[in-house]
PyMOL Python script that loads the backbone (N, CA, C, O; Angstrom):
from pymol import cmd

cmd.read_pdbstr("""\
ATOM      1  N   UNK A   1       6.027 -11.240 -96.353  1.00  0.00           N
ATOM      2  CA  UNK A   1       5.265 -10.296 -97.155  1.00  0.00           C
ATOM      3  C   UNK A   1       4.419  -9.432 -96.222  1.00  0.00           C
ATOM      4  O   UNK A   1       4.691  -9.534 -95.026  1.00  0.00           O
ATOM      5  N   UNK A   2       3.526  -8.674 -96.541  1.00  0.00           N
ATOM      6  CA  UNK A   2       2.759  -7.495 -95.716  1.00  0.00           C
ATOM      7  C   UNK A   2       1.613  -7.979 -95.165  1.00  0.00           C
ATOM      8  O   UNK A   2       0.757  -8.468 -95.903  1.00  0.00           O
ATOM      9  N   UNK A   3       1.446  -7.917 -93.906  1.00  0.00           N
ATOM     10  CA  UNK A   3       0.292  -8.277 -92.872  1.00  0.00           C
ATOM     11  C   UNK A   3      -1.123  -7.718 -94.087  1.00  0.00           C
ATOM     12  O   UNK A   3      -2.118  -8.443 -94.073  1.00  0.00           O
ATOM     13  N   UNK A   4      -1.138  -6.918 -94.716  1.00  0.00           N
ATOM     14  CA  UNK A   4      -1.961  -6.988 -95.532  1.00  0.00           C
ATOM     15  C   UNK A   4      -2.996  -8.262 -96.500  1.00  0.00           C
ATOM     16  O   UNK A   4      -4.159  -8.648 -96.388  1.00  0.00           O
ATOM     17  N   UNK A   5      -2.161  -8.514 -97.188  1.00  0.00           N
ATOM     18  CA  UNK A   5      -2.379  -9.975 -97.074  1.00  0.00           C
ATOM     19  C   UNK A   5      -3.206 -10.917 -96.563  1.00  0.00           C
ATOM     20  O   UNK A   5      -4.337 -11.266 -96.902  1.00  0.00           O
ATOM     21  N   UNK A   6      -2.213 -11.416 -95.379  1.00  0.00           N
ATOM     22  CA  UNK A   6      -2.389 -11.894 -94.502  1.00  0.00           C
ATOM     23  C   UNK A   6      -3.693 -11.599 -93.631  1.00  0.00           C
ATOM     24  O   UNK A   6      -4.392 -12.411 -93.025  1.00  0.00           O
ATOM     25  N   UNK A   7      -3.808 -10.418 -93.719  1.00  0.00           N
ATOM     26  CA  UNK A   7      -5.227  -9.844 -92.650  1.00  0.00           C
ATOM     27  C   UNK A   7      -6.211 -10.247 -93.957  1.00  0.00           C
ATOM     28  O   UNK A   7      -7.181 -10.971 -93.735  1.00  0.00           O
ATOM     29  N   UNK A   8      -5.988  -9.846 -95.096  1.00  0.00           N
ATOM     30  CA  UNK A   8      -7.412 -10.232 -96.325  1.00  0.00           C
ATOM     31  C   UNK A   8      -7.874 -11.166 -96.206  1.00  0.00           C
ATOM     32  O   UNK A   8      -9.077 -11.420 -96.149  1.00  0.00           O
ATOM     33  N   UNK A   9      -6.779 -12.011 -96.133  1.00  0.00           N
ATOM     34  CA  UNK A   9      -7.213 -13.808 -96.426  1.00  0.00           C
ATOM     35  C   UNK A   9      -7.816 -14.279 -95.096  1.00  0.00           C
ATOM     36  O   UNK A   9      -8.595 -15.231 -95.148  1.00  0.00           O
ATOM     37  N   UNK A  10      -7.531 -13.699 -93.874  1.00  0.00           N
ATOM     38  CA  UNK A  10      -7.829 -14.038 -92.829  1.00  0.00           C
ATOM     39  C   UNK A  10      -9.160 -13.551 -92.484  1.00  0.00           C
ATOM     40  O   UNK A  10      -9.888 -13.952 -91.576  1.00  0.00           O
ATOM     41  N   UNK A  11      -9.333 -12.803 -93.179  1.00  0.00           N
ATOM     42  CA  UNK A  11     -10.928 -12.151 -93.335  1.00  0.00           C
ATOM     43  C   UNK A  11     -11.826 -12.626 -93.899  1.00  0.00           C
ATOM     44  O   UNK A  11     -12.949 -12.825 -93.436  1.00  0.00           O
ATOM     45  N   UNK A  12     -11.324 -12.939 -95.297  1.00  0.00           N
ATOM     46  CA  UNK A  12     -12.391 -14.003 -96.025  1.00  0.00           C
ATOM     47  C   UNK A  12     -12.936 -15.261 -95.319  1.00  0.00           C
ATOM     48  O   UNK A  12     -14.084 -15.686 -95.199  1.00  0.00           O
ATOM     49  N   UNK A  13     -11.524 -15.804 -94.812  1.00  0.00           N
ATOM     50  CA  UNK A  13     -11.805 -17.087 -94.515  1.00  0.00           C
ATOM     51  C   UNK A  13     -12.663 -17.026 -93.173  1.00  0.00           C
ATOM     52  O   UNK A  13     -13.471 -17.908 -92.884  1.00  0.00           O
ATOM     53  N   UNK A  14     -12.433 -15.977 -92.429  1.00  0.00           N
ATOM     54  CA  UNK A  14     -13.377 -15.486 -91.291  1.00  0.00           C
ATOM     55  C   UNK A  14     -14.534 -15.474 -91.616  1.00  0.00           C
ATOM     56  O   UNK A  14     -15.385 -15.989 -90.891  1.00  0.00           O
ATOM     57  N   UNK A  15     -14.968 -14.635 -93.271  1.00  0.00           N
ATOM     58  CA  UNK A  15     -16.438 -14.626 -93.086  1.00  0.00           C
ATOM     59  C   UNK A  15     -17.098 -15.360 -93.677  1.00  0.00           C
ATOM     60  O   UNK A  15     -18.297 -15.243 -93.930  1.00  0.00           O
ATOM     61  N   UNK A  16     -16.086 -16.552 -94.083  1.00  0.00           N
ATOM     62  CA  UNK A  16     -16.896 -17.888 -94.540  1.00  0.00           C
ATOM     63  C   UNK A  16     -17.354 -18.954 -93.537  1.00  0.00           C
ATOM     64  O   UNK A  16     -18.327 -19.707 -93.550  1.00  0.00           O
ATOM     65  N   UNK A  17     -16.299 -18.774 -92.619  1.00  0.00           N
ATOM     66  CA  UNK A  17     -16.851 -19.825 -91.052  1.00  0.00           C
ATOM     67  C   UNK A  17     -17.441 -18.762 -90.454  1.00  0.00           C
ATOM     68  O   UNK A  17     -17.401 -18.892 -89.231  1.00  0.00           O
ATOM     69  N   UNK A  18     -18.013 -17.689 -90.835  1.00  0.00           N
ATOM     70  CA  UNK A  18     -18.571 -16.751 -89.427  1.00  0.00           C
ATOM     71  C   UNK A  18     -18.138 -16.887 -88.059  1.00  0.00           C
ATOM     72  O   UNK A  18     -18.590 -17.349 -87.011  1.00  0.00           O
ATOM     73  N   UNK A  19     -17.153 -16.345 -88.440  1.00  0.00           N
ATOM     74  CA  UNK A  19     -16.277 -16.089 -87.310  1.00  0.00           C
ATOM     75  C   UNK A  19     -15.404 -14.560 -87.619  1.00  0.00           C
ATOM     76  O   UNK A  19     -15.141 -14.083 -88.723  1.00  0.00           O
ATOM     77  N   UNK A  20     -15.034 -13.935 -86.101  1.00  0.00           N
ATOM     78  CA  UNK A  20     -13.902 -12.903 -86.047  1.00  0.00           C
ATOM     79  C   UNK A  20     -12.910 -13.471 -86.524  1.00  0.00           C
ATOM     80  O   UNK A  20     -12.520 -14.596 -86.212  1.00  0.00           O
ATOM     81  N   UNK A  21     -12.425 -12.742 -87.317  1.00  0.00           N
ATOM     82  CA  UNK A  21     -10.831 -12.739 -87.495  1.00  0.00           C
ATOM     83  C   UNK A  21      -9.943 -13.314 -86.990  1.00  0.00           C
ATOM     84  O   UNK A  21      -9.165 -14.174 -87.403  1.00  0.00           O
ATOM     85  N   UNK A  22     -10.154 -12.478 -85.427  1.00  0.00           N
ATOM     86  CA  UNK A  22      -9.132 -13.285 -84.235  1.00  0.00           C
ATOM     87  C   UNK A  22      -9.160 -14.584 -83.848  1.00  0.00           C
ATOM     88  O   UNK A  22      -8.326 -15.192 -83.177  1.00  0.00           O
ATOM     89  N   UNK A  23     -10.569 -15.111 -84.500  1.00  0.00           N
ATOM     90  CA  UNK A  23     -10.765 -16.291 -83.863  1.00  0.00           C
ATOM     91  C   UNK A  23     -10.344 -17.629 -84.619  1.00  0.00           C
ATOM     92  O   UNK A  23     -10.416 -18.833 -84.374  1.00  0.00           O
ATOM     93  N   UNK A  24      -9.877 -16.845 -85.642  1.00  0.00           N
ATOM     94  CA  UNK A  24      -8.956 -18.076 -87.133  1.00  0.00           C
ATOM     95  C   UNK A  24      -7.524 -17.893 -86.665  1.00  0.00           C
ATOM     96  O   UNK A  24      -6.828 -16.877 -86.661  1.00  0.00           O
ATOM     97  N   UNK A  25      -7.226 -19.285 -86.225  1.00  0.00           N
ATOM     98  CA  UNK A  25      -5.764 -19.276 -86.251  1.00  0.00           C
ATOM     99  C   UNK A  25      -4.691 -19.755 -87.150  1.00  0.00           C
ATOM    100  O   UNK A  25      -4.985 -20.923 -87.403  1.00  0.00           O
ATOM    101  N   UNK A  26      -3.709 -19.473 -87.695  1.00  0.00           N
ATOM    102  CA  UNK A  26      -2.819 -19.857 -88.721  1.00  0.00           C
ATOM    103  C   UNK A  26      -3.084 -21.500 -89.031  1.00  0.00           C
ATOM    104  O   UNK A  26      -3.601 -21.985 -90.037  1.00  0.00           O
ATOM    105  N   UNK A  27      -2.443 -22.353 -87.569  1.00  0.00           N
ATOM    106  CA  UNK A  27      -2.664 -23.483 -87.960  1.00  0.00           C
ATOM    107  C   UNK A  27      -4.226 -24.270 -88.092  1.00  0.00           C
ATOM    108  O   UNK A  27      -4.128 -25.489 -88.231  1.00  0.00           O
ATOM    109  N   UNK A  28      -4.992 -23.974 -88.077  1.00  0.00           N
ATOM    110  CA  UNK A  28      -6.162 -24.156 -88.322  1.00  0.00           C
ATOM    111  C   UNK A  28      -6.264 -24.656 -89.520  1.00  0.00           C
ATOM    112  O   UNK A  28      -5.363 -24.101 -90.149  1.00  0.00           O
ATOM    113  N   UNK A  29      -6.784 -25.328 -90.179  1.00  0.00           N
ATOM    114  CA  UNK A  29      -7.314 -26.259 -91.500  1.00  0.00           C
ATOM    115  C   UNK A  29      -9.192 -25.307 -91.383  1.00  0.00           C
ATOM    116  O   UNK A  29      -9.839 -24.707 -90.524  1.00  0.00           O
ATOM    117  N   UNK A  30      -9.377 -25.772 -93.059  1.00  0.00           N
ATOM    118  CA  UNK A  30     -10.481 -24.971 -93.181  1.00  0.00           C
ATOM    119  C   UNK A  30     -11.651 -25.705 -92.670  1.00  0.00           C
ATOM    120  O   UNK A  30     -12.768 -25.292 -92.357  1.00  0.00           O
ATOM    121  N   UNK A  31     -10.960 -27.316 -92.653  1.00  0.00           N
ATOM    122  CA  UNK A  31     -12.149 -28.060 -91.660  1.00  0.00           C
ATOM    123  C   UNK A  31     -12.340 -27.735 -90.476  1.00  0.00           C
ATOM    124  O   UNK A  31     -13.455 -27.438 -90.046  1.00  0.00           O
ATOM    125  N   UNK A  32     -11.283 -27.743 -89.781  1.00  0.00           N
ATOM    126  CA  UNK A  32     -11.170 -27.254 -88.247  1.00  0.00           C
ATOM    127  C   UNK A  32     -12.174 -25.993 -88.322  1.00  0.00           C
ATOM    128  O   UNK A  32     -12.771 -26.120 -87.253  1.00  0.00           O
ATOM    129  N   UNK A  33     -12.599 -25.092 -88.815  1.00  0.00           N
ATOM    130  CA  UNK A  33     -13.094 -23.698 -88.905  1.00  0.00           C
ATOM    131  C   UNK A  33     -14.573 -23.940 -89.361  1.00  0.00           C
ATOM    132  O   UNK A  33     -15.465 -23.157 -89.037  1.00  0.00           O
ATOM    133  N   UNK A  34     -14.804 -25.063 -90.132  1.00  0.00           N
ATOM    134  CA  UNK A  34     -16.585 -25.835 -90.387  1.00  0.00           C
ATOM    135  C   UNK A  34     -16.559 -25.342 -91.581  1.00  0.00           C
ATOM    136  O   UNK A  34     -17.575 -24.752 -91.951  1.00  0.00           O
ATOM    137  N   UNK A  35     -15.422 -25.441 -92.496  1.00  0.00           N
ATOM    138  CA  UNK A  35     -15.468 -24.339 -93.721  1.00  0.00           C
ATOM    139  C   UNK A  35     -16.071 -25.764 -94.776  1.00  0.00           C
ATOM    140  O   UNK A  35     -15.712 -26.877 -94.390  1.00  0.00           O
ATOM    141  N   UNK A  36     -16.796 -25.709 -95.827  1.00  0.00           N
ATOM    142  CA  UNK A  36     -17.142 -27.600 -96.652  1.00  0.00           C
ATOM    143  C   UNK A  36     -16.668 -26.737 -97.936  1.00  0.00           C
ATOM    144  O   UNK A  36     -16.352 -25.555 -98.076  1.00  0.00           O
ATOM    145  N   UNK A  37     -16.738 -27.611 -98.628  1.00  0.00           N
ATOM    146  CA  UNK A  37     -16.531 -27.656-100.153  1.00  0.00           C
ATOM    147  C   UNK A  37     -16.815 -26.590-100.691  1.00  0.00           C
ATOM    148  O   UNK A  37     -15.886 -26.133-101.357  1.00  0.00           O
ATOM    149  N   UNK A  38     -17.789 -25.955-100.678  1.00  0.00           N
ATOM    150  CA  UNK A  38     -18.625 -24.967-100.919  1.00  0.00           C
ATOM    151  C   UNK A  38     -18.460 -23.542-100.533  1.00  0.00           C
ATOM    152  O   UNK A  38     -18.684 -22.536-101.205  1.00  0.00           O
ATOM    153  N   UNK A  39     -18.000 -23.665 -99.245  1.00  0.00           N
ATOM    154  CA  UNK A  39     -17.256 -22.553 -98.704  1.00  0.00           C
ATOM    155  C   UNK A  39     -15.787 -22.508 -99.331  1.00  0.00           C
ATOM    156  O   UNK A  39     -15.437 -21.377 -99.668  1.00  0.00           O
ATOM    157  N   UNK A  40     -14.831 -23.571 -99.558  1.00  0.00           N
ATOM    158  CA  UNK A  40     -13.692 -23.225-100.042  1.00  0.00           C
ATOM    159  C   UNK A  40     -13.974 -23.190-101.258  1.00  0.00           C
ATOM    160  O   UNK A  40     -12.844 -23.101-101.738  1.00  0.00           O
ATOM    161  N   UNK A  41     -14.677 -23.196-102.118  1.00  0.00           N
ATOM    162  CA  UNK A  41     -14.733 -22.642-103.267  1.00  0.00           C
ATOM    163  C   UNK A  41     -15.176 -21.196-103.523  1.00  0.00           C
ATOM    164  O   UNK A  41     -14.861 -20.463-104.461  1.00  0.00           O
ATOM    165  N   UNK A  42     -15.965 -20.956-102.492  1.00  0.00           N
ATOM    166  CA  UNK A  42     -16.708 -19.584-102.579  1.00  0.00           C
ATOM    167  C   UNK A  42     -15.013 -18.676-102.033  1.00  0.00           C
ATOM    168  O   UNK A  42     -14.724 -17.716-102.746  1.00  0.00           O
ATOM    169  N   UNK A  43     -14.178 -18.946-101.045  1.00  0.00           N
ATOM    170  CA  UNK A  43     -13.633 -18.485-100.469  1.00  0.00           C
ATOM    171  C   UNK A  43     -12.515 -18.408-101.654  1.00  0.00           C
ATOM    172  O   UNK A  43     -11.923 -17.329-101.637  1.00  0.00           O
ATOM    173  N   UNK A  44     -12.051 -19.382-102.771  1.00  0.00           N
ATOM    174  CA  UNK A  44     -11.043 -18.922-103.607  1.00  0.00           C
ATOM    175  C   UNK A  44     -11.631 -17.687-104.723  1.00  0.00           C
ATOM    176  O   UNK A  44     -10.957 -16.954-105.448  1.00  0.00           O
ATOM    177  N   UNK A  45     -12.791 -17.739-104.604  1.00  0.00           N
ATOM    178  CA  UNK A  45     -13.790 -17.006-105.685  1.00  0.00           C
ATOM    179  C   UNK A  45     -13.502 -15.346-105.226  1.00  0.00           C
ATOM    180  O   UNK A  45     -13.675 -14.290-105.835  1.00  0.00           O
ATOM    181  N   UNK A  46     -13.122 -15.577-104.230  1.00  0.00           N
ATOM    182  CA  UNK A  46     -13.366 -14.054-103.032  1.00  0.00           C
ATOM    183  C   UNK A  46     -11.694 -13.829-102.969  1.00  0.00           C
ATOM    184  O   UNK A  46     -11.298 -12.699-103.255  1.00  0.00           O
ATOM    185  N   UNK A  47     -11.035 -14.506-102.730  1.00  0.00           N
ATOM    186  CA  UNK A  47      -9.437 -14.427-102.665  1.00  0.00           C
ATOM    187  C   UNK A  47      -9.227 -13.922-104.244  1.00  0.00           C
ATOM    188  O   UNK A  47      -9.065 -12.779-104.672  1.00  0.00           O
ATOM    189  N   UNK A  48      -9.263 -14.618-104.628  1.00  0.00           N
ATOM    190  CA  UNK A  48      -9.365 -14.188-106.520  1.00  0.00           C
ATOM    191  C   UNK A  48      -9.908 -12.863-106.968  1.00  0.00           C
ATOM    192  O   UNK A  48      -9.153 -12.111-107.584  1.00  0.00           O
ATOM    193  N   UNK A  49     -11.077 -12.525-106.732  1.00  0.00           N
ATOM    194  CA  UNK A  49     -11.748 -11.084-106.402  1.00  0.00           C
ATOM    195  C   UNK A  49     -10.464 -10.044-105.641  1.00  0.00           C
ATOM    196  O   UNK A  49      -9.765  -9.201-106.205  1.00  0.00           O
ATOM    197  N   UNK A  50     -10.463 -10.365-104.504  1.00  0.00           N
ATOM    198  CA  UNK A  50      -9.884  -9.102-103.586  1.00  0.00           C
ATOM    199  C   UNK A  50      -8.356  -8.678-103.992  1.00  0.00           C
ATOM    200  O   UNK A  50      -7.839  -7.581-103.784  1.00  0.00           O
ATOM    201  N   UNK A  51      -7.635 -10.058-104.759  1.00  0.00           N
ATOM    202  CA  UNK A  51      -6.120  -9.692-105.147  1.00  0.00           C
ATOM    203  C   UNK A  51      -5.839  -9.447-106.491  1.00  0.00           C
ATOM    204  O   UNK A  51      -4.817  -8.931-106.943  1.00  0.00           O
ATOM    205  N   UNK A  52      -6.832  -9.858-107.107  1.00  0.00           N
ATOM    206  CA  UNK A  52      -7.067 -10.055-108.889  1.00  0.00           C
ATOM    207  C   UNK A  52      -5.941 -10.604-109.330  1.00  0.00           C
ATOM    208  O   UNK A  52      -4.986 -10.142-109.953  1.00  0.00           O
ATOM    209  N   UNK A  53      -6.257 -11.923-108.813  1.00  0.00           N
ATOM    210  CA  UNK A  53      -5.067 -12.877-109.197  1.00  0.00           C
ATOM    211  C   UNK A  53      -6.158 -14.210-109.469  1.00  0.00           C
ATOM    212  O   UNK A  53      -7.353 -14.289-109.185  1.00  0.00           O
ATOM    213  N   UNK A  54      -5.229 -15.235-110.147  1.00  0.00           N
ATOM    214  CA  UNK A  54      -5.689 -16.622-110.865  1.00  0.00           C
ATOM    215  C   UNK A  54      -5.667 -17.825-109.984  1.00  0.00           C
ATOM    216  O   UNK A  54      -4.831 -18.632-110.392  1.00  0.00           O
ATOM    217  N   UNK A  55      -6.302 -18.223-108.914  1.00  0.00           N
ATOM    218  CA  UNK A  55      -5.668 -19.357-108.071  1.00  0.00           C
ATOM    219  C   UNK A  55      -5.713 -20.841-108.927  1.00  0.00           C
ATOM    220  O   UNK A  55      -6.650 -21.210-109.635  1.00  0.00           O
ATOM    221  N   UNK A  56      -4.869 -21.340-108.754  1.00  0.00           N
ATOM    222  CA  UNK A  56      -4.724 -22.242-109.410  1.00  0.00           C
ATOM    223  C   UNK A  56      -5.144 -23.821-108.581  1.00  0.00           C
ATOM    224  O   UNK A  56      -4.410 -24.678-108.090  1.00  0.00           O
ATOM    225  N   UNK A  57      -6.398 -23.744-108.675  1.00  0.00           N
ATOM    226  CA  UNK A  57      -7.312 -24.389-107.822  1.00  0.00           C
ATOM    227  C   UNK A  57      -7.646 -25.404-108.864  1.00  0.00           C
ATOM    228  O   UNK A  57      -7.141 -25.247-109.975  1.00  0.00           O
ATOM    229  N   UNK A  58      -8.650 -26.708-108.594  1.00  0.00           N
ATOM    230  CA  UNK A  58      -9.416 -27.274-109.458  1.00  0.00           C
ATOM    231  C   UNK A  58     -10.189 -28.207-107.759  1.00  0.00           C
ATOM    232  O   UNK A  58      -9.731 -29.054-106.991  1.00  0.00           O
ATOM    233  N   UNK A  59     -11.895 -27.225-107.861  1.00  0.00           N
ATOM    234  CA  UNK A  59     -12.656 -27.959-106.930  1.00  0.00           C
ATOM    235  C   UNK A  59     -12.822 -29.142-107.480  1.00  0.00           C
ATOM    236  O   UNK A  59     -13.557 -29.768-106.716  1.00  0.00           O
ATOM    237  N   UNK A  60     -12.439 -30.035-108.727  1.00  0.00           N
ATOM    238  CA  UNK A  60     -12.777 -31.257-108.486  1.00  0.00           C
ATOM    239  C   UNK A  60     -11.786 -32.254-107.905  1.00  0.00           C
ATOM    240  O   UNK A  60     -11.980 -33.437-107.629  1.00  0.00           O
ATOM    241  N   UNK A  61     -10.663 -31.511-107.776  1.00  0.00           N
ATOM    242  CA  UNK A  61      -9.498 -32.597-107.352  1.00  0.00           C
ATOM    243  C   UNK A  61      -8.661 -31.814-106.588  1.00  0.00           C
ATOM    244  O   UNK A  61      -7.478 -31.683-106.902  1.00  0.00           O
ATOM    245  N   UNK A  62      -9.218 -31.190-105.458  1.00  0.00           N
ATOM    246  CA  UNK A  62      -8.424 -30.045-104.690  1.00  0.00           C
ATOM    247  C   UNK A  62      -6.810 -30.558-104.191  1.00  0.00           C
ATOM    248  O   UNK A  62      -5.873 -29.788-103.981  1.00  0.00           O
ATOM    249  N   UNK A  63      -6.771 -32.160-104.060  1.00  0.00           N
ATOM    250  CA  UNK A  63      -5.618 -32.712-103.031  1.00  0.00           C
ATOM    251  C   UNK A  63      -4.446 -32.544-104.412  1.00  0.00           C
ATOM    252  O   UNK A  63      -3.237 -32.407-104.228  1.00  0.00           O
ATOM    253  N   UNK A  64      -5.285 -32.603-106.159  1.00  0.00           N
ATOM    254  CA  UNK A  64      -4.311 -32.432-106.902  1.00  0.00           C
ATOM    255  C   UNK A  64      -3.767 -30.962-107.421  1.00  0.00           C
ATOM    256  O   UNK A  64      -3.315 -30.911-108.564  1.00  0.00           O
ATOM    257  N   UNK A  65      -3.791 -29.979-106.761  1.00  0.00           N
ATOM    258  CA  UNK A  65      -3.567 -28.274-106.878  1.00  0.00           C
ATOM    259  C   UNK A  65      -2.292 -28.315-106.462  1.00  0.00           C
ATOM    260  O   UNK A  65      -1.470 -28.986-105.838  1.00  0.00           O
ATOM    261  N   UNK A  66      -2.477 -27.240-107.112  1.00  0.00           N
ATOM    262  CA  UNK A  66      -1.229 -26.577-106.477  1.00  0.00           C
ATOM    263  C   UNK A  66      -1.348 -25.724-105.521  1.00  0.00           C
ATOM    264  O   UNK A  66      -0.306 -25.572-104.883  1.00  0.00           O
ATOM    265  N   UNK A  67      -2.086 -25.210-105.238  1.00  0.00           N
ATOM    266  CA  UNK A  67      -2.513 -24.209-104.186  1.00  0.00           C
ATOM    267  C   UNK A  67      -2.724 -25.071-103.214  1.00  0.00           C
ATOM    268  O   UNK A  67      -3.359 -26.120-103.330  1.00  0.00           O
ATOM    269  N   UNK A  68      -2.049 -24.541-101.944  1.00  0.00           N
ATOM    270  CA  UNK A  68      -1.973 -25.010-100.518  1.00  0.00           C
ATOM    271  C   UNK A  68      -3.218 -24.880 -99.878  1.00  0.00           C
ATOM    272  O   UNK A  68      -3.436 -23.756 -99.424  1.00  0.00           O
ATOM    273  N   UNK A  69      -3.994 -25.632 -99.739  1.00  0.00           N
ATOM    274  CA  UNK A  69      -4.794 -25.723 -98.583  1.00  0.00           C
ATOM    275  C   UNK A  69      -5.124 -26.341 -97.476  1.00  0.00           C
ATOM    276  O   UNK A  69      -6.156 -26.684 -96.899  1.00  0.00           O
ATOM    277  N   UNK A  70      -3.739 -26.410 -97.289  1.00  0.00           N
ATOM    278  CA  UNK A  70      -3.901 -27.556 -95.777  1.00  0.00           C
ATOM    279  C   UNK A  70      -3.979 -26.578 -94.242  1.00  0.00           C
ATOM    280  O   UNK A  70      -3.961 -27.030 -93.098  1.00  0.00           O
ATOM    281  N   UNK A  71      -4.043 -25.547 -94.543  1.00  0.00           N
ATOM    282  CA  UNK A  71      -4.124 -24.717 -93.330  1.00  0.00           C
ATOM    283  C   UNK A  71      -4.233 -23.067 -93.543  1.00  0.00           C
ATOM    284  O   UNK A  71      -4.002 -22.748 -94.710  1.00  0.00           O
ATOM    285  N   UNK A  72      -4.490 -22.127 -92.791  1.00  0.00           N
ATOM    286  CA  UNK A  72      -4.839 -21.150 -92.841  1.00  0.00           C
ATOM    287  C   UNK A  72      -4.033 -20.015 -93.197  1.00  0.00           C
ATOM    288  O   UNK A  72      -4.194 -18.817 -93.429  1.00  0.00           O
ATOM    289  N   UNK A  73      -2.467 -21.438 -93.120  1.00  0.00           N
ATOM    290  CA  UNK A  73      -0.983 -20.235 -93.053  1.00  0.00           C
ATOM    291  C   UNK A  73      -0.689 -20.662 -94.424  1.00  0.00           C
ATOM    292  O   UNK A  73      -0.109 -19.896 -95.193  1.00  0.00           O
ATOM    293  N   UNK A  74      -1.108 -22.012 -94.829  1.00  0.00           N
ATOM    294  CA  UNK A  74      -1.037 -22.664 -96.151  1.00  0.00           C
ATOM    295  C   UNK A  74      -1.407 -21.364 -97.169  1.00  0.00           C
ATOM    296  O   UNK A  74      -0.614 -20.627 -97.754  1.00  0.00           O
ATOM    297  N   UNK A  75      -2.673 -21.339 -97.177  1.00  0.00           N
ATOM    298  CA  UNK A  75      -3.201 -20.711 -98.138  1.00  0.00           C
ATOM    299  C   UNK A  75      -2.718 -19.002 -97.858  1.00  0.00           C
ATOM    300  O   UNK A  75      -2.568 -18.413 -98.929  1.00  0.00           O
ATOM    301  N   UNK A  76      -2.515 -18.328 -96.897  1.00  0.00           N
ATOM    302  CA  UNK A  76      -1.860 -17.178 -96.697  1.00  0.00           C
ATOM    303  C   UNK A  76      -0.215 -17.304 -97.607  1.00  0.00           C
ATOM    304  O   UNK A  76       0.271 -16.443 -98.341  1.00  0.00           O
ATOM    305  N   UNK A  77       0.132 -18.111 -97.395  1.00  0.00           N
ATOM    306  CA  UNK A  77       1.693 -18.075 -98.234  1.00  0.00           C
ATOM    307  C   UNK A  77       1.585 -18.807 -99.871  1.00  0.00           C
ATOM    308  O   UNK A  77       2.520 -19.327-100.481  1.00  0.00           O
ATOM    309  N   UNK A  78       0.815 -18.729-100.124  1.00  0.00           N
ATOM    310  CA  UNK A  78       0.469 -19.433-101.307  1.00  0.00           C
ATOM    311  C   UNK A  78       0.098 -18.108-102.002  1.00  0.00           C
ATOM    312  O   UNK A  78       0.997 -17.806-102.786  1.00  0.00           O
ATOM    313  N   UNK A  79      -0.853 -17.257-101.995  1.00  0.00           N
ATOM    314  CA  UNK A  79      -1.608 -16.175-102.001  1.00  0.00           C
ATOM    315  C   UNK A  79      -0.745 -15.099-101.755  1.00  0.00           C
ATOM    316  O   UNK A  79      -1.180 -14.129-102.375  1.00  0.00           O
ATOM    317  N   UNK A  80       0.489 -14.757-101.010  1.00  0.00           N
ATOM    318  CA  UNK A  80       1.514 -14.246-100.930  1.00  0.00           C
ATOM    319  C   UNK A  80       2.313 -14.547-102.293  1.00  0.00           C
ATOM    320  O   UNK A  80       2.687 -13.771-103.173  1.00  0.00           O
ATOM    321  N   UNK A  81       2.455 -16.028-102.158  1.00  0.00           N
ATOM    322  CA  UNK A  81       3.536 -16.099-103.554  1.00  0.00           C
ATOM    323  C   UNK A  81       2.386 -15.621-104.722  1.00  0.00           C
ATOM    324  O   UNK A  81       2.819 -14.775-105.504  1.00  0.00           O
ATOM    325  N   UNK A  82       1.315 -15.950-104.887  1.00  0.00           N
ATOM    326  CA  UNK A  82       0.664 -15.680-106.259  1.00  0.00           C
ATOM    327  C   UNK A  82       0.529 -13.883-106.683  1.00  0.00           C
ATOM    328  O   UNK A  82       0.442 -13.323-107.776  1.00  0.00           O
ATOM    329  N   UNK A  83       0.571 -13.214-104.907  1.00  0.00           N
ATOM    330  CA  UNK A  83       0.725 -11.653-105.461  1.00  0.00           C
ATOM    331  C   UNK A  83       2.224 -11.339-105.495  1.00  0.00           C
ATOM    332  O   UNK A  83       2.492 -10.157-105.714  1.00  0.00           O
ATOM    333  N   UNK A  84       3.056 -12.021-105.351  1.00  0.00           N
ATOM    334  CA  UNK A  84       4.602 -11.735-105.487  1.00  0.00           C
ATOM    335  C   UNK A  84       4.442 -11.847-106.801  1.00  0.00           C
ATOM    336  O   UNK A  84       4.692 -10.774-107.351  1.00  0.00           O
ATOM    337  N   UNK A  85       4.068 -12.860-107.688  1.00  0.00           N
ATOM    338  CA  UNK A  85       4.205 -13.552-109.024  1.00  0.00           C
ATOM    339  C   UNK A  85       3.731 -12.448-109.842  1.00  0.00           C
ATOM    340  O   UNK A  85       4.673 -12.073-110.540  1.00  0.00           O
ATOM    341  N   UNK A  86       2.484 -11.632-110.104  1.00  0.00           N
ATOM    342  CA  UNK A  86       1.801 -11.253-110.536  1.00  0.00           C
ATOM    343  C   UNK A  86       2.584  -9.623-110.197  1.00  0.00           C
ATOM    344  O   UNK A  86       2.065  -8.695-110.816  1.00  0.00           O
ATOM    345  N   UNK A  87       3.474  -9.349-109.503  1.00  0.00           N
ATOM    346  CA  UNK A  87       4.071  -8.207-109.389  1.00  0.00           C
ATOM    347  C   UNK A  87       4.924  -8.580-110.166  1.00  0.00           C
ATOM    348  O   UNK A  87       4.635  -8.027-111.227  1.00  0.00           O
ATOM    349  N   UNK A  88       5.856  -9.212-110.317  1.00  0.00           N
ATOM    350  CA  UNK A  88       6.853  -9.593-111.306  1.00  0.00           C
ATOM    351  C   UNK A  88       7.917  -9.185-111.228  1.00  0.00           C
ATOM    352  O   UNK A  88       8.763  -9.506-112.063  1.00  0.00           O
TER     353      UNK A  88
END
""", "prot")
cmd.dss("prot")
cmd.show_as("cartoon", "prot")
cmd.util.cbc("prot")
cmd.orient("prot")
């Protein structure tokens, strides 16, 4: 799909660990990055915002989602498929 994307999500998630961009790497986990609970919730809140799409999240039982969050490329291709979906 379009580096677009890919650069959004990589942004958010950048300015939730305060960090550059460059400095989030694909395989990275949002722990690896100092991202907590709080931040990945704020960060689907902001992904959700910027694509105006539905993530299909539940912060109380994140390991039971469907949405990938085991890594930085996780949630980039997840977020890919949800704006593929929503194009139709």
């Amino acid at each position: 799909m379009s580096d677009s994307v890919k650069d959004k999500v990589i942004g958010i998630i950048a300015e939730q660990a305060v960090l550059e961009p460059s400095d989030v790497k694909p395989e990275q986990s949002l722990e690896d990055l100092g991202i907590d609970s709080l931040g990945l919730v704020e960060s689907i809140f902001a992904i959700e915002e910027a694509f105006d799409i539905q993530v299909p999240f539940n912060a109380n039982e994140p390991t039971e989602s469907d949405f990938d969050i085991s890594s930085v490329d996780a949630i980039v291709r997840a977020v890919e498929a949800l704006v593929a979906d929503q194009k139709g």
